[in-house]
N, C-alpha and C positions, 0 to 999 in steps of 0.2 A: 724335646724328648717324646717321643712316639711311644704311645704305651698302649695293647689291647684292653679289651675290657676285662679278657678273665686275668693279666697281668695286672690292673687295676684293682681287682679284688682280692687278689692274693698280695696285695701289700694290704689292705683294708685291715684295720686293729682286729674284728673279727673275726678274720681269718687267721691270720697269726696267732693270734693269744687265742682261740678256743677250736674252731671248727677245725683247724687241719690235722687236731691228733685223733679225729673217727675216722675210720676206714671208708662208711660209705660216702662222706664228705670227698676227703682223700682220691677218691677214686671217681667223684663224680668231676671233681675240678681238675683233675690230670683226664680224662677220657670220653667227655660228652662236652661237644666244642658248642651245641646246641643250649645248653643251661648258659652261655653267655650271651645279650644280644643290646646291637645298637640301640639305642632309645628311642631315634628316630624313626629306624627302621621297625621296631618294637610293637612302638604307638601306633605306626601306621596300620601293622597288620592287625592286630586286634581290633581297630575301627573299623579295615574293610569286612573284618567276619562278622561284627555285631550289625554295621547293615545289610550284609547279604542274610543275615541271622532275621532279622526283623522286617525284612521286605520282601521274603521268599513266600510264595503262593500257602502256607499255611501261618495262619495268623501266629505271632509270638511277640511277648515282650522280654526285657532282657535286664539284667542287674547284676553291675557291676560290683564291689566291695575293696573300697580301699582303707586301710588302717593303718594306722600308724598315731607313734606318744606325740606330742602337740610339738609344734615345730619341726615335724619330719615334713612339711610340702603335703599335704592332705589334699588339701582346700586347693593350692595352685594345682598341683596334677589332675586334679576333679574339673579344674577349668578347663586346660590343657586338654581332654579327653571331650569335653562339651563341644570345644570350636572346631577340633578336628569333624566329629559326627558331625556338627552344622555345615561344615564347609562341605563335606563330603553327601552331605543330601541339598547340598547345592543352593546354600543360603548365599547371602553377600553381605560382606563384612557389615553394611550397617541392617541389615535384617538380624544379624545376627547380635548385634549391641541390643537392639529390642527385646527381641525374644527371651534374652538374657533377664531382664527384671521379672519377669513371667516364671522363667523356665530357674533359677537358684534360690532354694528354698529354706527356710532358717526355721521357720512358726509352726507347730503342731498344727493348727486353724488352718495355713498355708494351703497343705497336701491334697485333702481330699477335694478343695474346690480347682486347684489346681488340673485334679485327676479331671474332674467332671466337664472343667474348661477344656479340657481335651476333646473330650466325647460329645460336647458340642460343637465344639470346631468341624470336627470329622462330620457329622449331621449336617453343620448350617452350610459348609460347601461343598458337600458329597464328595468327598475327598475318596480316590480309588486306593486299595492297602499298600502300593509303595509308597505312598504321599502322606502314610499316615504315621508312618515311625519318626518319632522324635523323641530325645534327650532332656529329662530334667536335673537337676542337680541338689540333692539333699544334704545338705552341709550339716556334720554336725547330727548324723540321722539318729542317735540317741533320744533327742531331746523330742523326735516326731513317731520314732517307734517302741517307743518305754512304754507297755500295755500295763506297766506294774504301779509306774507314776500319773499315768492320765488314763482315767477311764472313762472320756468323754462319751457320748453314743455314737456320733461319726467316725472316731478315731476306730470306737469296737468296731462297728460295722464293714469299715474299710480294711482293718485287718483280716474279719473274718471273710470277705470279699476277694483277698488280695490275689488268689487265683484265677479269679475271674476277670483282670481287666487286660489280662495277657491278649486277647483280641484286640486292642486299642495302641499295641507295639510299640508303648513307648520305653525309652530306653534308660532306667535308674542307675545313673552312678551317686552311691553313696559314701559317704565316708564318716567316720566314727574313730574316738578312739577309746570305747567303749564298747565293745562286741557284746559281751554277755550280757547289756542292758538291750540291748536289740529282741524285739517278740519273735517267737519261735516261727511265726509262719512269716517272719522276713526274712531269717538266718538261713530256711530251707529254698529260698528263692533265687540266693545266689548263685552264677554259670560260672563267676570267676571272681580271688580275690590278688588284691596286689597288697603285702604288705613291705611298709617303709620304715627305715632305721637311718639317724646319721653317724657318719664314722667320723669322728673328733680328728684333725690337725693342728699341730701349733705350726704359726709363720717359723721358716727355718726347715721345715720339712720338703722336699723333692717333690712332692705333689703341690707345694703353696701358689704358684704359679698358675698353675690349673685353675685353682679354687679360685684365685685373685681374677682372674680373666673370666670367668662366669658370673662371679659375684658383680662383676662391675654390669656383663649383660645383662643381669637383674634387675639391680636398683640404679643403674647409673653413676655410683661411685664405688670409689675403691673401700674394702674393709677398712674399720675402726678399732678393731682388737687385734690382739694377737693370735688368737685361736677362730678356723672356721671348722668347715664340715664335709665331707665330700655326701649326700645322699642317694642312698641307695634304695632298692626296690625288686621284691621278689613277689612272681605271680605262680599263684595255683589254680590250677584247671579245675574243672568242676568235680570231678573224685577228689582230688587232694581236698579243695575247699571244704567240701561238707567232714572230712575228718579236721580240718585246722577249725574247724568253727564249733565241730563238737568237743574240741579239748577247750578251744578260748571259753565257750560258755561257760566251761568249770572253774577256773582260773584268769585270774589277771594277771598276764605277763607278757603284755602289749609294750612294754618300756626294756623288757628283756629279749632283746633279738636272737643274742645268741640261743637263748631257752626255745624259742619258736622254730631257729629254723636248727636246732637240731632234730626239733622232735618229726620234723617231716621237710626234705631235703625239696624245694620247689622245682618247678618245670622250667622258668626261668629266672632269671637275676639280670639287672640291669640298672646302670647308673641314673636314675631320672633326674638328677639335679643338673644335669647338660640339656633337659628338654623343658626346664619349667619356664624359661625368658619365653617359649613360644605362646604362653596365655597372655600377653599382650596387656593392651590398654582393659581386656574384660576381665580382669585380676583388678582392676580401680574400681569396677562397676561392683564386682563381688564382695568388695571392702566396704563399698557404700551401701551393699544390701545387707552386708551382715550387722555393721553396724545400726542400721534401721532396725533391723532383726532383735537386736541386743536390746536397745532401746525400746521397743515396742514391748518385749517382755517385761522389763523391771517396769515401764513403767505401770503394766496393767497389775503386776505382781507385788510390789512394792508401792510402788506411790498410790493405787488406786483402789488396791487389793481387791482388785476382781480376778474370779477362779472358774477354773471347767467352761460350763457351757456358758459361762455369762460373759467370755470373751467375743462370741458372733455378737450377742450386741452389744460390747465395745466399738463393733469393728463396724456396725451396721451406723450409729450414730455418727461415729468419724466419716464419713464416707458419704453422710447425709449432709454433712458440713460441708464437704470437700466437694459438692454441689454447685455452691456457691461459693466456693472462698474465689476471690478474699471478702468479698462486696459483705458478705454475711457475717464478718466482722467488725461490729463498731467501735471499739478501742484495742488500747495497747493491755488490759484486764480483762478481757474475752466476753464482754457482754455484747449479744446476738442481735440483729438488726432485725430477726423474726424469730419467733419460738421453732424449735424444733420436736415433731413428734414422731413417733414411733410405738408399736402394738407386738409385746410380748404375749408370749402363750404359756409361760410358765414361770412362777416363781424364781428356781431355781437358775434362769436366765437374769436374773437383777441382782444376781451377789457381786457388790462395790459399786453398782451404777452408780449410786446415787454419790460418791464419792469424785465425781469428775467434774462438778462446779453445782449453782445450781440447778437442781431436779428435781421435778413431781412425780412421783409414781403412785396411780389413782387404779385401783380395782374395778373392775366393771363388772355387772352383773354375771355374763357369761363364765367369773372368772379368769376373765384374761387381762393384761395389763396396759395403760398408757402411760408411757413414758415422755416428759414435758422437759425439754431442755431450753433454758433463757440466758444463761451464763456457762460459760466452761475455762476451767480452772487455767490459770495462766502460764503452770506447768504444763500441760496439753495443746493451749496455742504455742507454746514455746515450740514442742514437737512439731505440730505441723508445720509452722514455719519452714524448720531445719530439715525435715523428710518431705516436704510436699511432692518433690519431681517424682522421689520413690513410689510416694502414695499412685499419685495421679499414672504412672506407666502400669502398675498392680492392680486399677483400680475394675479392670476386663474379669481379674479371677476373684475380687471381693465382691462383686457387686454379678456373679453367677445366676442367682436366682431370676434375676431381670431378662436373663438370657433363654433359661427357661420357659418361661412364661411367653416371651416369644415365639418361642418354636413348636412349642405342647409338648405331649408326653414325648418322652423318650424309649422309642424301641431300643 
């Protein structure tokens, strides 16, 4: 059965049960053949305008916005859009598996070193500005741009920055399904949002078929239940966007599609659940980053309860380990085959340090701190063990400041 896309939509629950009794609904899906488009075809074009967007003789950066309630394909599409702009600035699949640990971002701590790992890159190989646009990927960017929940001084700084690193053209696809937790000078940053909704089927339905044969391109087998989902996806251009982002701010009804796209009819619509099988094996890498990601939080949060800025040196100790591991651990109880030290500058960088096995923190005259590590807790090598590859591919944008110091100031 051969079905178009705006024939596809116009069976969608959505359309039936709500939109088709407004007129400008009504009138958009009988007479603008352009509000329906391949996914393929979709994808593609929006990737070629964001690089010729980002690699045209005046410097720009670019940010994408994709939203949707959890299980609408967020995160796959956010991939989906990463390998296309790599391929298409002319990476190779395994450059592009690399880049990937670097470039998909989960941690608040992540971003700005992430940013500045950038701005060295572009320095340390005099990189000319076609060669300097690239794509990161902020999974989850609530949890990195909530200025209301973290008010680290890097995180303030980078916000109140955030217009200014548009000369470094990298390209942010975000996704969230939290909009109105988003700071206000990221919400006005966006050129384009895509939001996604799935449309409910039970097996037995005319479309089950469809679903069944994508579903297996996915995960490699055939559905488990009875009910799936067709997924859809509508984008707004940069006027629509800053009006759908000024109403989301006010309200949350990210889970209510129908409420969203009545209140502003998009530019296009398009099934993305027929294009997500193309994020590939770097949808396993994204899984294994987020879950690091996940893990790294609770456990600085929970198991360790260190907060704000005393996560850089969580992150600086780890990393001082990760030196030498494994040789630098001598049992299966995490006692170190040397001390480890480290020179804080502020109090306020030690809340829960000393929580992560044993620890000396001794004052010095100057007021500033050393930090003695001889044991680490056996929940903590646990982690290391089970994320090291992670660590060790990350370890170029954790280990930033080394890089610096390299190269001197930065114009």
């Amino acid at each position: 059965m051969y079905l178009s896309i705006r024939d596809l939509f116009e069976r969608s629950k959505i359309y039936r049960g709500y939109l088709q009794y407004f007129d400008d609904w009504k009138d958009a899906v009988k007479t603008d053949p352009a509000l329906f488009a391949n996914p393929y075809v979709f994808i593609n074009d929006i990737v070629k305008d964001i690089i010729d967007y980002t690699t045209s003789d005046i410097a720009q950066d670019y940010w994408l916005l994709i939203l949707g309630y959890p299980g609408t394909g967020k995160s796959s599409l956010s991939i989906v859009f990463y390998k296309k702009i790599m391929e298409n600035l002319g990476y190779t699949d395994d450059e592009i598996r690399e880049w990937a640990y670097k470039d998909i971002l989960y941690l608040i701590h992540e971003y700005p070193k992430r940013v500045m790992y950038h701005r060295i890159y572009i320095k340390k190989y005099n990189l000319l500005p076609k060669k300097i646009a690239h794509p990161l990927v902020l999974d989850e960017a609530h949890n990195i741009f909530d200025i209301y929940v973290d008010k680290t001084k890097d995180v303030v700084e980078l916000l109140r920055d955030v217009y200014e690193i548009r000369e470094w053209r990298l390209i942010h696809i975000v996704n969230t399904q939290y909009p109105n937790q988003l700071a206000k000078r990221v919400q006005q940053r966006f050129k384009s949002i895509i939001y996604l909704w799935n449309d409910v089927i039970e097996k037995g339905d005319p479309l089950w078929g469809l679903y069944e044969k994508q579903y297996e391109r996915l995960y490699n087998k055939k559905p488990d239940t009875n009910k799936g989902f067709i997924g859809w996806a509508a984008q707004y251009k940069q006027y629509k966007a800053h009006l759908l982002m000024n109403y989301l701010s006010k309200t949350y009804t990210i889970d209510q599609p129908g409420v969203i796209l009545r209140k502003i009819v998009p530019d296009a619509i398009f099934p993305h659940f027929f294009i997500l099988h193309e994020s590939g094996d770097l949808y396993q890498i994204y899984k294994k980053i987020k879950d690091f990601g996940y893990s790294t939080k609770i456990l600085m949060r929970e198991a360790f309860e260190i907060r704000d800025s005393a996560r850089s040196t969580f992150m600086k100790i780890l990393y001082k380990i990760l030196e030498k591991y494994p040789s630098i651990i001598a049992d299966d109880h995490g006692n170190l085959t040397e001390e480890i030290k480290i020179y804080v500058n502020k109090q306020s960088k030690l809340i829960g340090i000393e929580n992560i096995g044993d620890v000396d923190i001794k004052q010095r005259k100057d007021s500033t701190f050393v930090v003695t590590i001889r044991k680490i807790d056996e929940l903590l090598l646990s982690y290391i063990k089970e994320y090291y590859d992670v660590l060790a591919k990350r370890s170029a944008i954790q280990n930033i400041g080394d890089e610096i110091k390299k190269l001197g100031f930065l114009k």
